[in-house]
Structures are given as C-alpha cells and as structure tokens.
C-alpha positions as CSV (number, residue, x, y, z in Angstrom):
1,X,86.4,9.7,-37.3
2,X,89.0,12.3,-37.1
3,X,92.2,11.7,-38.7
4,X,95.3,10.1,-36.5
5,X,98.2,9.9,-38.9
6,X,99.6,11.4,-42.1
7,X,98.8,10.0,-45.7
8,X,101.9,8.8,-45.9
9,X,101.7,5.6,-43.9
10,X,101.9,2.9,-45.9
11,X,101.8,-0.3,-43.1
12,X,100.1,-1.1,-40.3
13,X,101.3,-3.6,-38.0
14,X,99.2,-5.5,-35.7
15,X,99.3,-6.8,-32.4
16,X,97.5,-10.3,-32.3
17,X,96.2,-11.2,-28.5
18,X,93.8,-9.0,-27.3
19,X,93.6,-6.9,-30.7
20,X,92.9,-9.2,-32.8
21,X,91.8,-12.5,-30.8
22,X,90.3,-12.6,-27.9
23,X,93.1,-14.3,-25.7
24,X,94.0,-11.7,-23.2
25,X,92.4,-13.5,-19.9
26,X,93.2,-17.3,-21.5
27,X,96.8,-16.1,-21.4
28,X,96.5,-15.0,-17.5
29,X,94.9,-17.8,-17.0
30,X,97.1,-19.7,-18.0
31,X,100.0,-17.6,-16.4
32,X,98.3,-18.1,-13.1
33,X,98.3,-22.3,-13.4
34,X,101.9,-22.2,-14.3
35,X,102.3,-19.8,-10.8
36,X,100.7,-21.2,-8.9
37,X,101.8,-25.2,-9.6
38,X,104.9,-23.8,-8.3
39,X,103.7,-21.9,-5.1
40,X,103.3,-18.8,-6.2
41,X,100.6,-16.9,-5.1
42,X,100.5,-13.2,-7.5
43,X,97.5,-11.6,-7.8
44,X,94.7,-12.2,-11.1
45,X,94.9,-8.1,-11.5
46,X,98.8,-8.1,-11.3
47,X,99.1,-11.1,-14.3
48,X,96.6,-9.4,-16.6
49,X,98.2,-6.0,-16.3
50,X,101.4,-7.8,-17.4
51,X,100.1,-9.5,-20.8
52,X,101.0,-7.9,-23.6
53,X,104.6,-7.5,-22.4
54,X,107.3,-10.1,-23.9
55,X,107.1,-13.6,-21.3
56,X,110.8,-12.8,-21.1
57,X,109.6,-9.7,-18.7
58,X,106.8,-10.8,-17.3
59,X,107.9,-12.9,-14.9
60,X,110.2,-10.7,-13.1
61,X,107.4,-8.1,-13.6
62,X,105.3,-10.1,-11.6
63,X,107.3,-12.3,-9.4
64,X,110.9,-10.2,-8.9
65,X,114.0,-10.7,-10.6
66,X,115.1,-13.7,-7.9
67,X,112.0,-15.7,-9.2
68,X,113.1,-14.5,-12.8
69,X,116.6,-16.1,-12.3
70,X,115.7,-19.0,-10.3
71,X,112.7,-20.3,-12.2
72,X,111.8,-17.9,-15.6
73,X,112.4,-20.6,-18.3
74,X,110.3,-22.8,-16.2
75,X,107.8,-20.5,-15.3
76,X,107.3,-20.1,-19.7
77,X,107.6,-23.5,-20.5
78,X,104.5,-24.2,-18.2
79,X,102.3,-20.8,-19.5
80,X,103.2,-22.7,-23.3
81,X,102.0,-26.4,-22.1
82,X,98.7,-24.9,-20.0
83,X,97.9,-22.3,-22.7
84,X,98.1,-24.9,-25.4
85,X,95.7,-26.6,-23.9
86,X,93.1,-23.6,-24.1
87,X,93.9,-22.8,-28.3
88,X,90.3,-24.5,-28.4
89,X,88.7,-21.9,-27.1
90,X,90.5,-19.0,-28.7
91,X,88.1,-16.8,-30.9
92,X,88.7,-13.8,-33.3
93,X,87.4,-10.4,-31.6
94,X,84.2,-8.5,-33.0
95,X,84.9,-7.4,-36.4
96,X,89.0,-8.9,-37.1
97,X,88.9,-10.4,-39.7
98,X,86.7,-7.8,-41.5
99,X,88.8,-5.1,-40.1
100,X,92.0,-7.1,-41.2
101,X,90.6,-7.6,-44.8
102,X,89.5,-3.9,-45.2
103,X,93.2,-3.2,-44.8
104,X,94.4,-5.5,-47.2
105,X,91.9,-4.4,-49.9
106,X,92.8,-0.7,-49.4
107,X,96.7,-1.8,-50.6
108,X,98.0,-1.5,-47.3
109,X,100.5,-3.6,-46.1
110,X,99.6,-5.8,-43.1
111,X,102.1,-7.0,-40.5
112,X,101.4,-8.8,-37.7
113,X,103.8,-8.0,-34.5
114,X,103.2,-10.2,-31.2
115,X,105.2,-10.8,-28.7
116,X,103.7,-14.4,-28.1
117,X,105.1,-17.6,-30.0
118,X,105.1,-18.3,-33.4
119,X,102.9,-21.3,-33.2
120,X,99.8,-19.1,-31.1
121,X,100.6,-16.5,-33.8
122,X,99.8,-19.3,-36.7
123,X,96.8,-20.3,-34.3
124,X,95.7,-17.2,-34.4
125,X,95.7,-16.9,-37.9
126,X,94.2,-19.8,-38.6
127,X,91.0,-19.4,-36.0
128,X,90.9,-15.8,-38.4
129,X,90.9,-17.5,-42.0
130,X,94.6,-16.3,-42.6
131,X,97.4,-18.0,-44.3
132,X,101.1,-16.6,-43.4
133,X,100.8,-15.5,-47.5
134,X,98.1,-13.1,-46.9
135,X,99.8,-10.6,-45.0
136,X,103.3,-8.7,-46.2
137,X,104.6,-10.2,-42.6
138,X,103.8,-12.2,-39.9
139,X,106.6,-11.9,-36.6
140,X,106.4,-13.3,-33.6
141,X,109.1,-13.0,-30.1
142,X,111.4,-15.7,-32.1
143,X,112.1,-12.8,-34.5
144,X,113.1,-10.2,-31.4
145,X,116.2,-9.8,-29.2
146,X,114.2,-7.7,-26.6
147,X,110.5,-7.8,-26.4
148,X,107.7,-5.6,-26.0
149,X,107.4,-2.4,-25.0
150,X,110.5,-2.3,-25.9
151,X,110.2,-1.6,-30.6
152,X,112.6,-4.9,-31.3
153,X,109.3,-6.8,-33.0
154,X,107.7,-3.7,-35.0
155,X,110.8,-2.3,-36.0
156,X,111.4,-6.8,-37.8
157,X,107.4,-6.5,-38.9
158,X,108.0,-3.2,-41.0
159,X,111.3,-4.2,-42.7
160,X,109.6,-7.4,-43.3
161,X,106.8,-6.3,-44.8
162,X,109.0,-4.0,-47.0
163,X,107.3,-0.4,-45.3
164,X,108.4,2.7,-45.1
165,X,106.0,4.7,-42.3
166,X,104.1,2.4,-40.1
167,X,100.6,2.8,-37.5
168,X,100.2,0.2,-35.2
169,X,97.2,-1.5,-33.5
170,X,97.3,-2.7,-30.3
171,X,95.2,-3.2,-26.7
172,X,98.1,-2.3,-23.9
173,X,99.9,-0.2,-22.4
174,X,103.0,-1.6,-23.7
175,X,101.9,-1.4,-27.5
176,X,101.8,2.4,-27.0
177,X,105.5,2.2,-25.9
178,X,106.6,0.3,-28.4
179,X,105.2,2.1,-31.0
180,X,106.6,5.4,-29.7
181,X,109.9,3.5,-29.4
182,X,109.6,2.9,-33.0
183,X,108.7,5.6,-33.7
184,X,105.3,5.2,-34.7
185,X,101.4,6.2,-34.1
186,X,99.3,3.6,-32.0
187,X,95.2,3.5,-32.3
188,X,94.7,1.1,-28.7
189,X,91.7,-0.8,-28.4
190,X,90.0,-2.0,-25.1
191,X,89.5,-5.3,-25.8
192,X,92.5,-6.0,-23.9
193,X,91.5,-5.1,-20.7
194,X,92.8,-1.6,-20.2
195,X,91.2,1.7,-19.3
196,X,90.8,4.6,-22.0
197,X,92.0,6.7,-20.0
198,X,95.4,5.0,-19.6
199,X,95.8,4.0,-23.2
200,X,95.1,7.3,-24.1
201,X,97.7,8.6,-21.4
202,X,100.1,6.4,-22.4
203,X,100.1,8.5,-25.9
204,X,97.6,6.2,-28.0
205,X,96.2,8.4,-30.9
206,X,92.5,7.0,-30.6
207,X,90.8,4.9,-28.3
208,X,87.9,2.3,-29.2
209,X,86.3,-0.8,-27.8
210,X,87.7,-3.3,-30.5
211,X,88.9,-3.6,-33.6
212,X,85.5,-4.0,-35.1
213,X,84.4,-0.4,-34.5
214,X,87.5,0.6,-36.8
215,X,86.0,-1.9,-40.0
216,X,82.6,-0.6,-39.2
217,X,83.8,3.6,-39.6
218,X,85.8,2.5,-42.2
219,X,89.1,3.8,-40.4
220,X,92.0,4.2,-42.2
221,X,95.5,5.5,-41.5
C-alpha cells in the first residue's frame, strides 16, 4: 500500500457511522420516518447523501432553510427517538475493531470524531468492545459549535487526545472537507455509500471498501 502521510503523524481520528459501524442507511432511515410523520416527502437518495453532515445542516440541506426554521429541532428530536429504536440492529463494519486495535497497539493515539450524539457514539463503542478509556478521545456534536464538514469536532478530538499531526478516517464527502479544513490527510472508505471516484475527488488520499481492508494491509499513517 503506498504511503499517504508523513511519519510524523502521531493521531488518527475516526469517524464512527459508516466508518466504523455500519449505520449509514439506519440513520436515513430513520431521517425519512421523522420526514415523513410530518409530510415531508424528500427523496431516499437525497437523505443518504446528506448523513455524515452535522443534523444541525441536514435538515435545511434537505428540506430548505424555511423547513430548517420552522421545524429543525423537531425534525432531530424525532431522527433521535426513531433511530434509538434501531441501536439493536447496529453492527461493527468488516474488520473495526481489528483495524481500531492495530492502531492502538502501534502507540498511536486514537480519537473518535462524529458528528452524531454522544449516546450513539457510546453505542457504538460498546457494539465494538470499547470503553471511553481505551481511546486518547472520544467527541461527539455536544463537543462542536459548527458541525461537519466544517473541522469544529477534529480540531476538539486532536487537542483531546493530546496530538500534534492528525490522519483522519472517514466514509463521506464531508469527512474529506473537514479534514482539509483542519488541516489534515483523509483515507475515505466506501462503506458509507459514496462513490471512489467522488471521495477521491473530494481530495481523500486513498480510497478502500472498509476499514477492514486497512487492518488486513496492515496500513499505517
């Protein structure tokens, strides 16, 4: 695998849904009940293109800024209560957790950066075998004033975890951004739902199906 970064990164910070769990269409799903219980009608394509993005955006991303202003905080408050109700089904991707572990026994430091809530983050974790303890930082869009792609949550993960040069992992569009934002290298997987070619437009440094293809080559920043 060809190198991606300099030797002197010393963190990598993580996106969770869609990287690292495999939560990308249970979170449009979920978006879509919460739209449609109140008569709104956007398309499946339109919401999945749109996760990964802070909730903050997405509604006016999806809906317009007069559906933003009019019903936003309701609009979130039913994606939480329907995508609660789906944390059963929510599985670790091919290879996570040994990809996450590799990391941690090679010294580096380990942040996770989402801009979902803190208590799917600790779902997440827990569905992987994780404890908050494990990892050098753990942030979620409670820790942010502006969310993804803008670099508010990466910029909290690395001083968290106490880093000086950061990579970042993610599966959109919007993790790209960010990390550019931070600034910072991104390796983009597809497990998310988004081409190669426009992760790879977007400025990602590598392109693979999932995280477990990195574990299994052994990547390393």
């Amino acid at each position: 695998m060809p190198d991606t970064t300099s030797s002197d990164v010393d963190t990598v910070l993580l996106d969770v849904d869609g990287t690292l769990i495999d939560t990308t269409y249970l979170h449009a799903l979920a978006w879509m009940q919460a739209f449609t219980a109140r008569d709104l009608t956007p398309q499946w394509w339109e919401v999945h293109r749109a996760i990964g993005m802070g909730g903050d955006r997405l509604v006016g991303e999806i809906c317009g800024d007069d559906v933003e202003e009019s019903l936003g905080d309701t609009l979130r408050d039913d994606w939480e209560r329907h995508y609660r109700k789906l944390l059963p089904d929510v599985r670790p991707l091919p290879g996570a957790v040994d990809f996450v572990r590799g990391l941690l026994d090679a010294g580096y430091r380990v942040a996770l950066a989402s801009s979902g809530k803190a208590e799917f983050t600790d779902a997440a974790l827990e569905v992987m075998g994780f404890e908050r303890a494990d990892l050098a930082a753990v942030t979620s869009s409670d820790d942010a004033d502006d969310s993804k792609p803008a670099p508010d949550i990466l910029e909290v993960a690395l001083k968290e975890a106490g880093g000086a040069r950061a990579i970042v992992v993610g599966d959109t569009v919007w993790d790209v951004a960010s990390a550019h934002r931070l600034p910072a290298a991104c390796v983009a997987v597809r497990s998310g739902g988004f081409a190669e070619a426009e992760l790879r437009d977007a400025g990602a440094v590598l392109v693979v199906d999932h995280v477990g293809e990195l574990a299994r080559r052994g990547w390393r920043p």
